[in-house]
DOFI-477488 format. One record per atom (N, C-alpha, C): residue number from 1; residue in three letters; x, y, z. Coordinates in pm, 1 decimal. Atoms other than C-alpha are relative to their C-alpha. Layout:
BEGIN
- resi|resn|u|v|w
- NUM|Ala|X|Y|Z
...
END
This chain:
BEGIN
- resi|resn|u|v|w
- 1|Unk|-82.2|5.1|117.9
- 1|Unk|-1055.0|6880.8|-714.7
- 1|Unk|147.8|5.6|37.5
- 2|Unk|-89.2|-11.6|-58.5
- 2|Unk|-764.1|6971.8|-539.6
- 2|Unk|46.1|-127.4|85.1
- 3|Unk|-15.1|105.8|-10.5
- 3|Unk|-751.0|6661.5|-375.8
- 3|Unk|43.0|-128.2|-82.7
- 4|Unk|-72.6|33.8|143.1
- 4|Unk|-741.5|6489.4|-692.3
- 4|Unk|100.1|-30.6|-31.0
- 5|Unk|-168.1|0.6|52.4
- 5|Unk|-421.8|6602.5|-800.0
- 5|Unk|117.8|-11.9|56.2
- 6|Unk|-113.9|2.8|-110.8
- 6|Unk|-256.4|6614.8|-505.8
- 6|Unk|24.4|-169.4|-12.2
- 7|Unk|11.6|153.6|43.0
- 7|Unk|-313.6|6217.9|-486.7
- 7|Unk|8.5|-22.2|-144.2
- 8|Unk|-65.1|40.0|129.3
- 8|Unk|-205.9|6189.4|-886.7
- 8|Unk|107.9|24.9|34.3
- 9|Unk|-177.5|-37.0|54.1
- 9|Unk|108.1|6372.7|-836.6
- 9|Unk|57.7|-98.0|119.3
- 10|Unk|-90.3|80.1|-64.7
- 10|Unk|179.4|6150.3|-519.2
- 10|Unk|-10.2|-148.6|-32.9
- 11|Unk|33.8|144.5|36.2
- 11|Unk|39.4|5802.4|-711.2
- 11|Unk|155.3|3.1|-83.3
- 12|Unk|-99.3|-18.2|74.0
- 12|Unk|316.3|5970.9|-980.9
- 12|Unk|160.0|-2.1|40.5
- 13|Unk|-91.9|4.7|-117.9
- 13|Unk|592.8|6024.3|-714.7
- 13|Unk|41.8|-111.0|-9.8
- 14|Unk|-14.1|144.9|-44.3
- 14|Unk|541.4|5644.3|-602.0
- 14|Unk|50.1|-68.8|-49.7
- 15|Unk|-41.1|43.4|133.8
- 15|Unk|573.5|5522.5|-924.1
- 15|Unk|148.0|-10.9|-54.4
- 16|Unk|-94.1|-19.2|40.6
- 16|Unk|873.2|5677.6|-1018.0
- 16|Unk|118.4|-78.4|114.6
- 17|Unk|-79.8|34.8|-100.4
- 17|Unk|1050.9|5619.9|-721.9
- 17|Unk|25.8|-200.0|26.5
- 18|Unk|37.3|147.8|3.4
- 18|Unk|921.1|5208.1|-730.1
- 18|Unk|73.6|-55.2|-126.7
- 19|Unk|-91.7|10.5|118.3
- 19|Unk|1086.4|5215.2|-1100.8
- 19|Unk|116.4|4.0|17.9
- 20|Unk|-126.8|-48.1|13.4
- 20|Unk|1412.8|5348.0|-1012.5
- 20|Unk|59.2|-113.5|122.7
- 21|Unk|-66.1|52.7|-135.8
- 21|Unk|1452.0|5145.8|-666.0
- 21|Unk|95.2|-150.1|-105.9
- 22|Unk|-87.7|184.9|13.7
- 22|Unk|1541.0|4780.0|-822.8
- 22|Unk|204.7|68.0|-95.2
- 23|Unk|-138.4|-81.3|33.4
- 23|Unk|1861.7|5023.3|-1026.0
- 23|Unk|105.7|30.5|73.1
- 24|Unk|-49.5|-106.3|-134.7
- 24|Unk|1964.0|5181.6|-701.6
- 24|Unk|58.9|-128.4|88.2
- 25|Unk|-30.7|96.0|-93.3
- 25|Unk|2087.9|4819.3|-539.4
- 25|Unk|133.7|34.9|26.3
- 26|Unk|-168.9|-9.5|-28.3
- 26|Unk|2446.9|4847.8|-326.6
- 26|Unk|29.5|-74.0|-3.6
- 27|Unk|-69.5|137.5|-34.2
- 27|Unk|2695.0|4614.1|-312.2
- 27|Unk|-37.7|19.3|166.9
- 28|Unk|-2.5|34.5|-180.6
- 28|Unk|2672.0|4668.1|72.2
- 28|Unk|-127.0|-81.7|81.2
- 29|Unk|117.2|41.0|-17.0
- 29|Unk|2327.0|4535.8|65.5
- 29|Unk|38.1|-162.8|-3.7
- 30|Unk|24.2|142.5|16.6
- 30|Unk|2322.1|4112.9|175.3
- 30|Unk|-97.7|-60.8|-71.6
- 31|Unk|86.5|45.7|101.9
- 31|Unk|2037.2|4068.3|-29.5
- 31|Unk|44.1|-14.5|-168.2
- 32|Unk|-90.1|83.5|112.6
- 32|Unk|2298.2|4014.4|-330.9
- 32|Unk|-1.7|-93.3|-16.4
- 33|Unk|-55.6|157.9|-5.3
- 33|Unk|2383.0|3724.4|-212.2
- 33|Unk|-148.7|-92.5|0.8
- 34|Unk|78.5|105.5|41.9
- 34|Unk|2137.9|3437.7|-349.1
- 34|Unk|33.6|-137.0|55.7
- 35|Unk|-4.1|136.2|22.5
- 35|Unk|2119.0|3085.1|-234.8
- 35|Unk|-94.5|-77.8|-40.4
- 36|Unk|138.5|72.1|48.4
- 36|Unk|1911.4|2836.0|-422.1
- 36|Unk|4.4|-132.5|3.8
- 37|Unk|117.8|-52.0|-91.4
- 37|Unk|1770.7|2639.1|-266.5
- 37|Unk|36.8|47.4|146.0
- 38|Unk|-11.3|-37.6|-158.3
- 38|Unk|1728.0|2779.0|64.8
- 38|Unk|-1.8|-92.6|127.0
- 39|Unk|33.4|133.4|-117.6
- 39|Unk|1651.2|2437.7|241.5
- 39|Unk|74.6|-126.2|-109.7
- 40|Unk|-116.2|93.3|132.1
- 40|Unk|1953.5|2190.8|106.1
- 40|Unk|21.3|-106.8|101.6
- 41|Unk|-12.8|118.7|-64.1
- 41|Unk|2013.2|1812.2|228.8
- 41|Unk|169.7|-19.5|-18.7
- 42|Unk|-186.1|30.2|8.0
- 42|Unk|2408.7|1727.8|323.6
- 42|Unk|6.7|-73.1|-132.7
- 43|Unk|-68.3|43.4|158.7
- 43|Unk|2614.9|1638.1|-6.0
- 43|Unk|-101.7|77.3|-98.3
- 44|Unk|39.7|-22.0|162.9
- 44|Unk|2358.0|1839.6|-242.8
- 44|Unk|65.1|119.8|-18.4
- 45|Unk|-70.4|-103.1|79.1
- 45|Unk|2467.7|2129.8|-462.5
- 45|Unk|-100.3|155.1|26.9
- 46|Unk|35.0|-135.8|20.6
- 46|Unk|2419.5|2502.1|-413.4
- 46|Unk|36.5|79.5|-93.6
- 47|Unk|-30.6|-121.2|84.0
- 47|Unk|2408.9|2785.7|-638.5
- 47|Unk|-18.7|113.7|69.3
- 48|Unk|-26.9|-114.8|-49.6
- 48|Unk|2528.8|3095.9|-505.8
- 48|Unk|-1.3|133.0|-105.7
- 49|Unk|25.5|-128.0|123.7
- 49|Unk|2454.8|3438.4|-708.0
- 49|Unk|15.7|93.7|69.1
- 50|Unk|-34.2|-116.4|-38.4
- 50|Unk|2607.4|3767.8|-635.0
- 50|Unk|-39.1|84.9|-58.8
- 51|Unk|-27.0|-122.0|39.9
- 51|Unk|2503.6|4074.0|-759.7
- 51|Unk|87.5|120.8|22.4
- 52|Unk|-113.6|-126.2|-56.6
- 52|Unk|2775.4|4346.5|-789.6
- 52|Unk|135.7|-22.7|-6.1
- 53|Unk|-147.6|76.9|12.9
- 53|Unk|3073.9|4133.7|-868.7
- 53|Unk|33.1|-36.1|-117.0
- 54|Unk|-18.0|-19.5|163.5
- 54|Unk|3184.9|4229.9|-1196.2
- 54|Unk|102.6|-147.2|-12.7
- 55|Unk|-131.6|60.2|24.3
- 55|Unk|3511.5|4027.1|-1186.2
- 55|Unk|-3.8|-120.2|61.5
- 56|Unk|61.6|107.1|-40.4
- 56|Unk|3400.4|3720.1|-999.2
- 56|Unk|77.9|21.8|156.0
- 57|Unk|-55.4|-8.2|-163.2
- 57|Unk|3517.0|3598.4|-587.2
- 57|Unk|11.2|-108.9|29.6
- 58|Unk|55.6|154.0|-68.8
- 58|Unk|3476.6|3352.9|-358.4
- 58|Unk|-34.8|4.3|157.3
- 59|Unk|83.9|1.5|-116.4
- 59|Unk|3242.9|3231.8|-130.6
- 59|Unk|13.5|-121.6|77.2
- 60|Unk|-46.7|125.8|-89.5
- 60|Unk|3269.6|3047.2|203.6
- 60|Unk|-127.1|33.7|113.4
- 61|Unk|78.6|15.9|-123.2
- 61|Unk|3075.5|2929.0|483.3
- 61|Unk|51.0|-127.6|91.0
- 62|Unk|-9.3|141.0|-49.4
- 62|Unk|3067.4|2631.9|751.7
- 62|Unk|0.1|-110.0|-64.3
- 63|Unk|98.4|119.0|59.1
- 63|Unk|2869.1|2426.7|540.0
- 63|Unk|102.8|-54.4|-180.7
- 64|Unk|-36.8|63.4|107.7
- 64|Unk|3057.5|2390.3|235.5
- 64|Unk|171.5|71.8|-11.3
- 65|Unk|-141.2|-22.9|-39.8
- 65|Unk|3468.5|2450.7|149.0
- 65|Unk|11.8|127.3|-121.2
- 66|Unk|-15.4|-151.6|50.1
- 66|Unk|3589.1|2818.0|-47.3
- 66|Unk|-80.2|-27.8|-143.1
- 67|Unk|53.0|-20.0|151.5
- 67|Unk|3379.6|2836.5|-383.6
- 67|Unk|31.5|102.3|-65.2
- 68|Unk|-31.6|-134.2|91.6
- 68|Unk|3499.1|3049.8|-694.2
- 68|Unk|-116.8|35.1|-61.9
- 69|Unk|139.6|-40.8|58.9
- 69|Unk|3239.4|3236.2|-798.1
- 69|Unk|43.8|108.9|-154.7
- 70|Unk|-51.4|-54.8|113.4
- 70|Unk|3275.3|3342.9|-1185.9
- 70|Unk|-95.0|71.2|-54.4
- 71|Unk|102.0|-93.6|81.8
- 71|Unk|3101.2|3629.3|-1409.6
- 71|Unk|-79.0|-77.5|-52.7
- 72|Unk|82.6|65.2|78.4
- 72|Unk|2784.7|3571.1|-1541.4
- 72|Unk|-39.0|64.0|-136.9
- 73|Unk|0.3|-91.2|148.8
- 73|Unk|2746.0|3688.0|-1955.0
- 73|Unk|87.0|66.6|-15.6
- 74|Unk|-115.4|-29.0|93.3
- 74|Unk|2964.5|3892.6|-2111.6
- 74|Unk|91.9|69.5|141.8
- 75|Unk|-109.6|-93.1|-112.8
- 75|Unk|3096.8|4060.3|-1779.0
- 75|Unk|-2.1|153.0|-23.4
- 76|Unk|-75.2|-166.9|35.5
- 76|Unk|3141.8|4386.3|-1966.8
- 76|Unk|-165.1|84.2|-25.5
- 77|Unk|151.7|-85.4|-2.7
- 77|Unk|2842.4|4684.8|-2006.1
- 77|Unk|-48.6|-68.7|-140.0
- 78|Unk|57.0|39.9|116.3
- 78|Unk|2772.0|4552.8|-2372.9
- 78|Unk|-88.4|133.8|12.5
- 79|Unk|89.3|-94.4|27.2
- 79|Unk|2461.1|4762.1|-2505.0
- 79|Unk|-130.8|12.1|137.2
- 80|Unk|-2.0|-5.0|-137.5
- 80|Unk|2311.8|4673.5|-2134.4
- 80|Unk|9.2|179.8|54.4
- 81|Unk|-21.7|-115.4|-110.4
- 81|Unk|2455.3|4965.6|-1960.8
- 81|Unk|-21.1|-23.7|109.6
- 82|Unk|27.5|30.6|-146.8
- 82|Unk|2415.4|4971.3|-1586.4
- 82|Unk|-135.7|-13.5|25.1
- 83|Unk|118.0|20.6|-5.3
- 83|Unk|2056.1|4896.5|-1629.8
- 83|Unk|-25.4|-180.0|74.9
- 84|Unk|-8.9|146.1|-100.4
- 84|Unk|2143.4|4514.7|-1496.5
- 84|Unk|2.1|-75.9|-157.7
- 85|Unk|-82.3|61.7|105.9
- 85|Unk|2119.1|4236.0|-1778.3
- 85|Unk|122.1|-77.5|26.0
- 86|Unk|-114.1|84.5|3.3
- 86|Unk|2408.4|4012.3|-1870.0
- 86|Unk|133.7|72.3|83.9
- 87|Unk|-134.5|-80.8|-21.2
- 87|Unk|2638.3|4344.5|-1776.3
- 87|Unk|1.4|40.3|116.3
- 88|Unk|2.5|-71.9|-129.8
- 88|Unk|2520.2|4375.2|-1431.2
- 88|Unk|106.4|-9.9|82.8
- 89|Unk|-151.9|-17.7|-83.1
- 89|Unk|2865.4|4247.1|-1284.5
- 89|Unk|-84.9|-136.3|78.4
- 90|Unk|-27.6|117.2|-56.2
- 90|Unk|2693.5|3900.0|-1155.7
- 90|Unk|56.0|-104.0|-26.4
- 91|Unk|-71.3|92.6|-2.7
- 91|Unk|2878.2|3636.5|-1025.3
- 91|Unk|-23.7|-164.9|25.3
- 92|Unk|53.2|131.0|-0.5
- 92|Unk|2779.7|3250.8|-1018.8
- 92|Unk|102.4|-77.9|30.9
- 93|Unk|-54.3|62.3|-47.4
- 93|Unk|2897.7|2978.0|-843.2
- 93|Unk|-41.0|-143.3|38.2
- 94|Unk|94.7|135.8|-65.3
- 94|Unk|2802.0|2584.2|-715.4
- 94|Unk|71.5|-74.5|111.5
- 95|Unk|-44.3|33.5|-137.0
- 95|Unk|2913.3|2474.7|-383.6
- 95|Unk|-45.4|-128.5|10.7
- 96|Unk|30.6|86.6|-102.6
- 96|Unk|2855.4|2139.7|-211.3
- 96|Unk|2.0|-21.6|103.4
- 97|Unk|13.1|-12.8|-176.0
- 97|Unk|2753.7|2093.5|130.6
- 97|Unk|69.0|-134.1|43.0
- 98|Unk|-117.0|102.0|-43.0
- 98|Unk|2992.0|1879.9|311.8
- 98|Unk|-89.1|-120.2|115.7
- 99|Unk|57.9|80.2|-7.5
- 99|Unk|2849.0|1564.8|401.2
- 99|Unk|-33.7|-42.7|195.9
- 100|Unk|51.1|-21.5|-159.8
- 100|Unk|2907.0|1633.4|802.8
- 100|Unk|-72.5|130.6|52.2
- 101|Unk|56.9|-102.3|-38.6
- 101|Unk|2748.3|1933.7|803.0
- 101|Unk|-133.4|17.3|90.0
- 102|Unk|137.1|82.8|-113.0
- 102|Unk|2529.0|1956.7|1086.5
- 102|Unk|-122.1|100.5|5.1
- 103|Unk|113.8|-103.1|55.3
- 103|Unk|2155.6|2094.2|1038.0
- 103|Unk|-3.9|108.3|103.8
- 104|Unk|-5.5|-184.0|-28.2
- 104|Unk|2074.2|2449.5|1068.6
- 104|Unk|25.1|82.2|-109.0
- 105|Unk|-10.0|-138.0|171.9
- 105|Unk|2085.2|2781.5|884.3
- 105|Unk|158.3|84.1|-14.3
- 106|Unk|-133.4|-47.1|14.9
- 106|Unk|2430.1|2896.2|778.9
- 106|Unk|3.2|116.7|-70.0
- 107|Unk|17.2|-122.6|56.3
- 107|Unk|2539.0|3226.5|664.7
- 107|Unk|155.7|-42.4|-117.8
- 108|Unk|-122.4|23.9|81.7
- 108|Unk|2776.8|3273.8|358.7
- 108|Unk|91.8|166.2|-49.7
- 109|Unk|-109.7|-195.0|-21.6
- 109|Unk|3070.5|3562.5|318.4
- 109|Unk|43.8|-55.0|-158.2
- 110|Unk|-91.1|-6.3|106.1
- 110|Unk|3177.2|3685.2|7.5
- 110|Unk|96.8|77.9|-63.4
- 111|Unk|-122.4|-92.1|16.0
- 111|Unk|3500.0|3827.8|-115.4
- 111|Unk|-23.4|21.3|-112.1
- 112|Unk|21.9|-26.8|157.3
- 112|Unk|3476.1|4015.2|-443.1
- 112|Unk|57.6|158.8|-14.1
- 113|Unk|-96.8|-92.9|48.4
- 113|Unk|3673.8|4263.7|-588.1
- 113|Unk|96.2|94.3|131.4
- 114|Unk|-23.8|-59.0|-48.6
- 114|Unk|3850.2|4350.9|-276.0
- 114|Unk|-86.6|36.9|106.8
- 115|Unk|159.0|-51.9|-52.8
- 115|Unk|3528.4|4413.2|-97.7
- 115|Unk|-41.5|-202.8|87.1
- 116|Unk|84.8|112.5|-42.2
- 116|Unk|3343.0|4151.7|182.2
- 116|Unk|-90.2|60.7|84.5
- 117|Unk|169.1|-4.8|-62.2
- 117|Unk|2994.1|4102.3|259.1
- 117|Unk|-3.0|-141.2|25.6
- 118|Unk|48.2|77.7|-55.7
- 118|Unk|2849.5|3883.4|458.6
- 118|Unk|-179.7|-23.7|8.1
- 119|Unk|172.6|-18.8|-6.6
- 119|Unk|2450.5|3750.3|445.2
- 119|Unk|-51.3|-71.7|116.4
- 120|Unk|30.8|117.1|-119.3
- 120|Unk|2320.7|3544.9|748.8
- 120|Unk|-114.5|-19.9|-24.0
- 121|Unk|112.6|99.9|61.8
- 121|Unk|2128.6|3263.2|717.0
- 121|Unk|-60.2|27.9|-144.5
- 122|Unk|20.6|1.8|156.1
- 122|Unk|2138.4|3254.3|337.6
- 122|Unk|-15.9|-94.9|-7.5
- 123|Unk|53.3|115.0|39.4
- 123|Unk|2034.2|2895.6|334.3
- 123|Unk|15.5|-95.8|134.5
- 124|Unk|55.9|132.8|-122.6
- 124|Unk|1912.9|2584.2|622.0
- 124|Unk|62.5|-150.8|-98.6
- 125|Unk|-65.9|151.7|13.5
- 125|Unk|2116.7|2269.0|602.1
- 125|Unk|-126.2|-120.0|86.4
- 126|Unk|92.3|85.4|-56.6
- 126|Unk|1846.3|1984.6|695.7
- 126|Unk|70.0|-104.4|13.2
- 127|Unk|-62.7|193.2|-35.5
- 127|Unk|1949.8|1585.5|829.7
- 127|Unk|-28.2|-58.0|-90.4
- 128|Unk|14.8|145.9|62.2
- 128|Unk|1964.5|1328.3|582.7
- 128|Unk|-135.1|-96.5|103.8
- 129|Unk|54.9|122.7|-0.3
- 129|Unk|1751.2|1009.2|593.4
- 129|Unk|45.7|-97.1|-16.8
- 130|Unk|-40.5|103.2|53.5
- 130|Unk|1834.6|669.1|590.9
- 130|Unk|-94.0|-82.0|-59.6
- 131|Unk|46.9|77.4|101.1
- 131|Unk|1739.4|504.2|305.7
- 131|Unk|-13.4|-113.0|34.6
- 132|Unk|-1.8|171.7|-10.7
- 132|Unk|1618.2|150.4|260.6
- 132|Unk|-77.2|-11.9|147.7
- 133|Unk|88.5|43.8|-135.0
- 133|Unk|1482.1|129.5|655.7
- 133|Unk|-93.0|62.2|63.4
- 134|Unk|81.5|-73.6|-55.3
- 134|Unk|1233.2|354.7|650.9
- 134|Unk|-4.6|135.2|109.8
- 135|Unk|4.4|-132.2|-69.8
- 135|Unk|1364.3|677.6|776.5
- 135|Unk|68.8|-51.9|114.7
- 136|Unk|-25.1|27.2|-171.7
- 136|Unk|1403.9|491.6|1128.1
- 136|Unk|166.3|-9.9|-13.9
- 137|Unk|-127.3|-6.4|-58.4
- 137|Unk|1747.4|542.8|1315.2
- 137|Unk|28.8|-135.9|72.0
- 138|Unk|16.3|81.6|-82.6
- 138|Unk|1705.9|253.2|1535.1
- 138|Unk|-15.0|-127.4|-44.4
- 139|Unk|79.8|134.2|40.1
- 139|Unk|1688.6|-125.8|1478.6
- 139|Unk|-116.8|-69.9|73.6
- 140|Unk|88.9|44.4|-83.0
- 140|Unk|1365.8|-294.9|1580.6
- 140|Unk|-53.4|110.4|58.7
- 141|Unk|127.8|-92.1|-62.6
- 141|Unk|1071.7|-136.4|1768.5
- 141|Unk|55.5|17.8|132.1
- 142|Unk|-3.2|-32.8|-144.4
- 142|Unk|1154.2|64.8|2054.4
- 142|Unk|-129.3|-21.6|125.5
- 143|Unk|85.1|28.3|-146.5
- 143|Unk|983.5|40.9|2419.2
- 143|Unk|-149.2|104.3|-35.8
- 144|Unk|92.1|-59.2|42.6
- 144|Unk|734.0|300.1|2316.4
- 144|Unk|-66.2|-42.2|-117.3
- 145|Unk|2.2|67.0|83.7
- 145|Unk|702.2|156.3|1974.5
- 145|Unk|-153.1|-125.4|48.1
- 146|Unk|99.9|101.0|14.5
- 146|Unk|532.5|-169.8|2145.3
- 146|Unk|-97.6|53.8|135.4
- 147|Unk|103.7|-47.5|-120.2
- 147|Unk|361.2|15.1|2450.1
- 147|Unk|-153.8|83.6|-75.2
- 148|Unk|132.7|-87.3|80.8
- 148|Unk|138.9|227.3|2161.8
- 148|Unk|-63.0|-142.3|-56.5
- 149|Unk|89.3|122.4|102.7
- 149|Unk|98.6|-103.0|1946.4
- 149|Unk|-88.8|-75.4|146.6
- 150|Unk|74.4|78.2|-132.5
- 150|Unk|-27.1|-284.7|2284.4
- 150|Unk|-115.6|79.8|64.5
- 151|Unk|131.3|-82.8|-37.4
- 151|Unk|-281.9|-8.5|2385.6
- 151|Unk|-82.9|-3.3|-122.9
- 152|Unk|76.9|48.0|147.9
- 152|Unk|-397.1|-73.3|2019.5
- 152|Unk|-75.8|-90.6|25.0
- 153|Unk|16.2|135.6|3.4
- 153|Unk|-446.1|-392.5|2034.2
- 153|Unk|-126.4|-44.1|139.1
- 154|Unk|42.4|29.1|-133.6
- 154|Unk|-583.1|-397.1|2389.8
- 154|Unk|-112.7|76.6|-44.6
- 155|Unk|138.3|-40.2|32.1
- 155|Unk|-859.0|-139.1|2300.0
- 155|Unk|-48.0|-50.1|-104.3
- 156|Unk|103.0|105.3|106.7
- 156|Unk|-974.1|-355.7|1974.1
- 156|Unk|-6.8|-91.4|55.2
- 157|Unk|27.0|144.6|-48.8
- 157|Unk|-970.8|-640.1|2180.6
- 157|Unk|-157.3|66.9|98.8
- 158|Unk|113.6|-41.1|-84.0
- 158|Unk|-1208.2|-409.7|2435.5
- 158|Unk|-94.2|-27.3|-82.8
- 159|Unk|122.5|-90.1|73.0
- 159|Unk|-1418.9|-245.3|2184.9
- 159|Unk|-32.9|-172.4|-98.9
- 160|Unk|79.5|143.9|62.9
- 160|Unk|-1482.0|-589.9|1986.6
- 160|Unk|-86.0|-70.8|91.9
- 161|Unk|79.7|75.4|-166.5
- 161|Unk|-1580.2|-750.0|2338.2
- 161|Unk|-158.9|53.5|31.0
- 162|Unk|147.3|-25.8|3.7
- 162|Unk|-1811.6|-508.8|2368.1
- 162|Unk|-71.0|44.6|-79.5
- 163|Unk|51.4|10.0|105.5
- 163|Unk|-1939.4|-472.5|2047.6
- 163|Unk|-96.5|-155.4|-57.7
- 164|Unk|4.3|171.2|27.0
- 164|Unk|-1977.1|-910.9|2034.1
- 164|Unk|-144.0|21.4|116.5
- 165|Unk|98.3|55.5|-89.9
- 165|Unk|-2197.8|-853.2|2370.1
- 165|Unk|-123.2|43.1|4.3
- 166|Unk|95.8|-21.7|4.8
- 166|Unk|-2435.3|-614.9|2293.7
- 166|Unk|-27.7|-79.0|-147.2
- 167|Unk|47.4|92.0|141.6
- 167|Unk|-2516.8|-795.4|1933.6
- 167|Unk|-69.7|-130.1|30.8
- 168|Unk|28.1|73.6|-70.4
- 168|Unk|-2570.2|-1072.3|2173.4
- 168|Unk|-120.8|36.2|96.1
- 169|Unk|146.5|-27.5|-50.8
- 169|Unk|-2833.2|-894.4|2367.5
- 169|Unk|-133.2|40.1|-78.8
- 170|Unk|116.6|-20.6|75.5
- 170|Unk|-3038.3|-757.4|2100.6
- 170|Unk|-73.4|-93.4|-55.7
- 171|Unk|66.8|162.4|64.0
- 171|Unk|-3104.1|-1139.3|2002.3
- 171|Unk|-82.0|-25.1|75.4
- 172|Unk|106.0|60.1|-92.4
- 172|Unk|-3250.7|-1227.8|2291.3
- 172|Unk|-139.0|71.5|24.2
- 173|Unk|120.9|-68.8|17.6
- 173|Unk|-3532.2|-931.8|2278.6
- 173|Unk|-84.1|-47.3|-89.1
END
């Protein structure tokens, strides 16, 4: 029985403590900082989201040039309170990735009220494609290109050969 309660009051503990954590966020914490998406192709658009930045900032990285990042909802506690909501003090922003940006995962710093944090690898810059030619970089079929198609070709030429000869022997039985 004693067992029991001991395990209620620490299920109760858990609980409480699991409730209160998402309240308890610092600004000093990089997990503020949001990028969406996390895997972005040169020239598309990011959205950057701060939590903790009542008054708005701005955010920079390699990958794209200084972004202002502005309050999101009313800015102010409203009937909210520090419970999060419109009055939590986030800040929103949309960046573009600069069209030489070369792939990889970039980190992004943000200045806000006086205050900088930094998150690393808050979002992966991937290579473009070229359109229209099928992905390929290259004009025409490279040396490898016709050395695979030619071992192709060369084993259906086998395997028909000898496919044609036994079909040819089972006649004659």
């Amino acid at each position: 029985m004693r067992n029991t309660r001991a395990l209620a009051v620490a299920g109760a503990a858990v609980a409480a403590l699991g409730l209160s954590a998402p309240a308890a966020v610092a600004w000093d914490t990089p997990s503020n900082i949001t990028a969406l998406p996390s895997v972005i192709a040169r020239g598309g658009q990011l959205t950057i989201m701060v939590d903790g930045c009542r008054g708005g900032g701005t955010a920079t990285s390699n990958a794209f040039s200084p972004t202002r990042l502005s309050p999101v909802g009313g800015g102010g506690k409203g009937n909210e309170g520090d419970r999060g909501g419109a009055g939590n003090g986030t800040a929103r922003g949309t960046a573009t990735i600069n069209s030489n940006a070369r792939p990889g995962p970039y980190d992004i710093t943000v200045d806000c009220n006086g205050r900088r944090m930094t998150k690393p690898h808050a979002f992966t810059v991937i290579g473009g494609v070229r359109g229209g030619i099928g992905g390929g970089s290259t004009t025409g079929a490279t040396p490898t290109d016709m050395a695979i198609g030619g071992g192709l070709v060369a084993a259906a030429v086998v395997g028909g050969g000898v496919f044609w000869m036994r079909r040819r022997a089972e006649r004659r039985i």
